[in-house]
N, C-alpha and C positions, 0 to 999 in steps of 0.2 A: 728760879726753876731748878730742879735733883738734877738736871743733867750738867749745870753750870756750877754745880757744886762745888769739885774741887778743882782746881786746872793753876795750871806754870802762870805765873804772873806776865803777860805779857799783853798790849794789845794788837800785837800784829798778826795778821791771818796767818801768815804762812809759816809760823813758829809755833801757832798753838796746837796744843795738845789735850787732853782731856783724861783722869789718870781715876780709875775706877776699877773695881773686880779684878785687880791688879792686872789689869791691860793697859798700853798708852798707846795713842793714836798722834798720827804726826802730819799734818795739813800739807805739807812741801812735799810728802812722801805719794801724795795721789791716794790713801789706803784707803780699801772698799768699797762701796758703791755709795754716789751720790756727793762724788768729791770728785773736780775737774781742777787738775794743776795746769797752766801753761809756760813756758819759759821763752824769753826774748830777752834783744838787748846782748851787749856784749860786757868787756872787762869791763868798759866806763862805768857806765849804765848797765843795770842788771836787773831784768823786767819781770817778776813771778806773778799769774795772775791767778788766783784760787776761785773757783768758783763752786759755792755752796747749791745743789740741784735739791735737794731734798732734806726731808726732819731725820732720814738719818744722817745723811750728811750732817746734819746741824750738830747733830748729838755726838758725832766723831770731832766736831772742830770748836766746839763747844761756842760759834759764832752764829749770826742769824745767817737763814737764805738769803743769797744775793754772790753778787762777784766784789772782789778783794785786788785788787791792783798796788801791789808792792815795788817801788824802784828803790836801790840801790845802788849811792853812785859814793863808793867810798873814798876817791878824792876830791871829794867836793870842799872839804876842807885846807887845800891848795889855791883854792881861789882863782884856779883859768878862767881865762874869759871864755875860751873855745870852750871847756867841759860845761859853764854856766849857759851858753849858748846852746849848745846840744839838749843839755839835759831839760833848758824850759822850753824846749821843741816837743821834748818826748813827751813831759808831764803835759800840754795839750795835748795833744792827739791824744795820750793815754784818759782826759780826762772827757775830750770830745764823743769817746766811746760810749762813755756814762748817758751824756746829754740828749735825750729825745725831746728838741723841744722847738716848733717855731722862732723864726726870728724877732719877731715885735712880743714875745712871753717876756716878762718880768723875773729876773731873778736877785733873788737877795744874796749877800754874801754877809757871815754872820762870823764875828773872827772871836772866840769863846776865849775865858784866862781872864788870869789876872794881870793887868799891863806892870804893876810894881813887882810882877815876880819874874825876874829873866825867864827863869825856864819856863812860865807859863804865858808867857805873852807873844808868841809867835801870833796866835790867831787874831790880836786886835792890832799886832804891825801888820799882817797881811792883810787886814782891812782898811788901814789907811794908806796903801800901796796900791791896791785897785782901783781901774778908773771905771766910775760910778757914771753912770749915764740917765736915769731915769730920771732928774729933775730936769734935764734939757727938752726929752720927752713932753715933759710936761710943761714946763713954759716957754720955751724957743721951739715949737715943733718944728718950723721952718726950717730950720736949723741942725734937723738931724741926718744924719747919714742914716740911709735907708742898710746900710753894711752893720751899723752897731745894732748891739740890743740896748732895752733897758736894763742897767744895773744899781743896784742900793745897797749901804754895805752899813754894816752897825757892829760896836764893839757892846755887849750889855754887859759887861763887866762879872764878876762873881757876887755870890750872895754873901760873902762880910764884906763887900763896899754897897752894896745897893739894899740890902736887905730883903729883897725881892728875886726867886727861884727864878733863872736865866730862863728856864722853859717857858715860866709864865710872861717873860718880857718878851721871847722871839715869837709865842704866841697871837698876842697882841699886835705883834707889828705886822703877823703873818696875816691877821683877821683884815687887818688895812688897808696893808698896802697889794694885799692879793696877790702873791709871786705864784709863778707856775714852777719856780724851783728854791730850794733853801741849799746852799754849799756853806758848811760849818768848818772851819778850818780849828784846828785844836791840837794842844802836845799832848805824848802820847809818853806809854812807856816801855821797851825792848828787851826781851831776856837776852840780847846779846851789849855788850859794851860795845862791839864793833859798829852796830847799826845807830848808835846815838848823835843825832846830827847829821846822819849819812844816812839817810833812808825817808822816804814817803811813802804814805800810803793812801789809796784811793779806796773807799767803801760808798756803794749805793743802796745801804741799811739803813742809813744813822749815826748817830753819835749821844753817844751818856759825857755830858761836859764835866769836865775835871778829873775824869779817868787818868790821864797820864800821869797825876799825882795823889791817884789811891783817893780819892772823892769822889765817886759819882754819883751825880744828880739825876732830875728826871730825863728821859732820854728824849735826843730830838730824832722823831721817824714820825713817815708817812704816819702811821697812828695816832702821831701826839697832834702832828701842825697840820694834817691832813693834804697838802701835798710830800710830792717825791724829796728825799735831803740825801745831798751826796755829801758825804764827811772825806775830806783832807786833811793826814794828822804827821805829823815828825816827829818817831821817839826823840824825847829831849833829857830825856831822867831812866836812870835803872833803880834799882833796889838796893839796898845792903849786899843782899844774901846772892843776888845775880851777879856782883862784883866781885865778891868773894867765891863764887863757882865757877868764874869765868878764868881766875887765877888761880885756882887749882888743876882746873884745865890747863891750863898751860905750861903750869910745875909738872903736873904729871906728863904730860906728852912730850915734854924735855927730857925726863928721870925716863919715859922708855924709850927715845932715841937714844939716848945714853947706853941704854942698858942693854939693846939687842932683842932682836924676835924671839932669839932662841934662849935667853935665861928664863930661868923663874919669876925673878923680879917683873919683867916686861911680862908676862902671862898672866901676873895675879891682876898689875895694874888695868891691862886691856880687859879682863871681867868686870870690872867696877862699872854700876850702874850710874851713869854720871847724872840720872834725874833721879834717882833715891839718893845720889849724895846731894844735890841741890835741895830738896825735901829736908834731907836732915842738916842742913846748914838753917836754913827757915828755923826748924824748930829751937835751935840753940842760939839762932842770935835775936828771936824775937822775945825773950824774956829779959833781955839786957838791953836791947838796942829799940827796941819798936820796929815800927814802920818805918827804917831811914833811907832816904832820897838823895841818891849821889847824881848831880852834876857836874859837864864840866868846866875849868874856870875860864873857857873863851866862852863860855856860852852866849854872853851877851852879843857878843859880837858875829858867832856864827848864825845868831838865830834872825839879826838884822839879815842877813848873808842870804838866809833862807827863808826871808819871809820876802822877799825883795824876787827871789827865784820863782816861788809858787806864785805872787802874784803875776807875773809876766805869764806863767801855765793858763792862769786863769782869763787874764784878757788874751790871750791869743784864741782861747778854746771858746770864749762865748762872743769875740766880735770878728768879723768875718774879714775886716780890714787892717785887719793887725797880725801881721806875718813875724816870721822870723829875725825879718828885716829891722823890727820894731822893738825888740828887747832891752828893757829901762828907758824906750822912748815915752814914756807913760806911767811911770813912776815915779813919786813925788817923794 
């Protein structure tokens, strides 16, 4: 669509912008109408929920209608138990918000990626982290706590392992096994460095798989699978050129502490449009460099970290017997 035309490389609500008629619009900023920003959560934990009301809204955040739930818990990569406890308390409640749904409904969990690529395999470790209930359902009914739901979880792998468009596999499964909800768990990609690894996000839009590394397929929404799909994603990757703006950002906001409010030098640099220098950083390293995809080198290891985290969000938010109390008690 023209209004998704041109826009900052990012998939996170609360960062996108929409750069047209030389105007830019800023998601976190609340601008206009038809844009509702919320803030929660404190230093740990850092809660922004965007919610899209309207097409012009849309057209300002260049994302679809719907609410955007962003946490940010930037030492996550400290590994507390306490912050890991906190934080998969928050991610349910934050996700229970989402869920309108009876307790005996069916829900899929669909963990999108490639599992041979660290950075894209967050979504089929969080699929083999949730505990899946629905075959119990179905052949021990006896058997079941009237407190769980049904859950079914599926990794459909990408289309150069399978040969076959992810859409058209969670299609098929959606045709079957009849879930009253699809949650696609996916990496994503951050115009900030800071938020890689340290950040989630909640959408009840959808999800286009392989976005987070500049791939997108056909998308999963209410439209394609025909019911409701809540998408949970963690930038895992930035860009070249978001790397390289991020670190000039930071040279220069050093060079103007240095420098003083009151020089010249600090004046010229505090005018500097830092998303028309981003734009022109794009344009000079994309004829040299491509499309390149910086991660980082724990990633392996944080994205266990973090797929281990969401999972725990996830069964506390859809089984009604699984408390706080219960964190990695159910993780395999």
């Amino acid at each position: 669509m023209e209004m998704f035309k041109r826009t900052i490389r990012t998939d996170m609500a609360d960062e996108s912008r929409v750069v047209g008629a030389g105007s830019q619009v800023r998601a976190a900023d609340g601008f206009g109408e038809g844009i509702r920003v919320e803030r929660d959560g404190d230093e740990e934990v850092a809660i922004t929920r965007v919610h899209v009301d309207t097409p012009e809204g849309e057209q300002k955040v260049g994302k679809p209608i719907g609410s955007y739930i962003t946490m940010d818990i930037p030492a996550i990569s400290q590994k507390s138990r306490d912050l890991y406890e906190k934080s998969s308390r928050m991610m349910a409640r934050e996700l229970e918000s989402l869920i309108h749904l009876d307790m005996k409904d069916t829900v899929l969990i669909v963990g999108l990626g490639n599992w041979n690529v660290t950075a894209d395999a967050l979504g089929p470790k969080v699929a083999q982290h949730v505990l899946v209930t629905r075959h119990i359902y179905e052949y021990l009914p006896k058997e079941v706590d009237s407190t769980e739901r049904p859950v079914c979880a599926v990794s459909p792998g990408v289309l150069g392992i399978t040969g076959i468009e992810t859409s058209h596999i969670i299609k098929g499964i959606v045709d079957n096994v009849k879930p009253a909800l699809v949650i696609a768990v996916d990496a994503l990609a951050s115009r900030s460095m800071k938020r890689v690894n340290s950040s989630v996000q909640f959408a009840d839009t959808g999800i286009a798989p392989g976005s987070g590394v500049g791939n997108k397929r056909t998308a999963l929404t209410k439209e394609t699978l025909g019911v409701p799909v809540i998408a949970i994603g963690v930038p895992t990757v930035v860009d070249a050129a978001t790397m390289a703006s991020d670190v000039l950002d930071l040279v220069m906001d050093s060079m103007m502490q240095q420098a003083g409010p009151e020089s010249d030098f600090y004046k010229m640099l505090s005018q500097v449009d830092r998303d028309e220098k981003y734009k022109m950083i794009i344009e000079l390293l994309e004829p040299n460099s491509g499309n390149l995809i910086v991660t980082p080198k724990d990633s392996d290891d944080i994205v266990e970290y973090l797929s281990k985290l969401i999972a725990n969000g996830i069964n506390m938010a859809l089984h009604k017997n699984i408390g706080p109390q219960d964190v990695d008690r159910f993780i395999r």
